[in-house]
N, C-alpha and C positions, 0 to 999 in steps of 0.2 A: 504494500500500500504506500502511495507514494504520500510528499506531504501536502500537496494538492488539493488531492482527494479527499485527507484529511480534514480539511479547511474548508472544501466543500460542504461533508457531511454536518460538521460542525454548524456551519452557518443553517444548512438548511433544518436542523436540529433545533436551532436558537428562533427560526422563523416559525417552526411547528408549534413549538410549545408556546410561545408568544400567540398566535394566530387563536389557540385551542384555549386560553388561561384569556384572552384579552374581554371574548363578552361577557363571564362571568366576573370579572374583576369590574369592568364599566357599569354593571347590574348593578353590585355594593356602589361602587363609586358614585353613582344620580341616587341612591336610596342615603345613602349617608351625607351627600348634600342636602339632600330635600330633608332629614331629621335634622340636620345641625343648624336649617333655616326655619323649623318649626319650633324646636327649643329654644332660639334664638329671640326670635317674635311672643312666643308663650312663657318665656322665662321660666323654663322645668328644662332642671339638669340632671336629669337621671343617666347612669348607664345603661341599665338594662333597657330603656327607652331607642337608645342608640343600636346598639347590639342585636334585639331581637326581628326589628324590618329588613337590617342587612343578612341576617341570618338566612327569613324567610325569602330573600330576596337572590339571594345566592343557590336557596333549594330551586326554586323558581326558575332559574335561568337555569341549572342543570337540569332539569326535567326538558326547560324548551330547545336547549342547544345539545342536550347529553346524546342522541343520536347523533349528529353531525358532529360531533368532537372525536364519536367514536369511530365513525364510520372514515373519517379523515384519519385518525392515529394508526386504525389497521393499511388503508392505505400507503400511510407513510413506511410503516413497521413492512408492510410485503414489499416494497419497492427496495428497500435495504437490505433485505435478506436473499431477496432475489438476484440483488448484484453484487453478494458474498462472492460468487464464482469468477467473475470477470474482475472480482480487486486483487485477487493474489494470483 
């Protein structure tokens, strides 16, 4: 394996996981703006206020995207292991 290839995989590794982590992470991320804008205006600073919409909002987003994170990750996963033969 050259170091190339390497660097390839690498990156394209770095673009998967980011692509597959990014709509669940933007899920929390508008839910925990949108609580830190209602705590803000209502004046109640609770944790567990914060915590449980990102929660349910992270289950949420992997029920809507958890097919297509998955259905991508096997794709990525068979294309790599398919071209085990052709890197050594």
């Amino acid at each position: 394996m050259t170091s190339d290839l390497s660097m390839q995989l690498m990156s394209q590794l770095m673009w998967m996981a980011l692509s597959i982590a990014g709509p669940v992470l933007l899920f929390s991320l508008a839910v925990g703006v949108l609580v830190s804008v209602i705590q803000v205006v209502t004046q109640i600073q609770d944790a567990s206020l914060a915590f449980i919409p990102k929660l349910l909002a992270v289950f949420a987003a992997l029920l809507l995207f958890g097919p297509w994170m998955l259905k991508s990750l096997v794709t990525y996963a068979s294309t790599v292991i398919g071209n085990i033969p052709s890197m050594f």
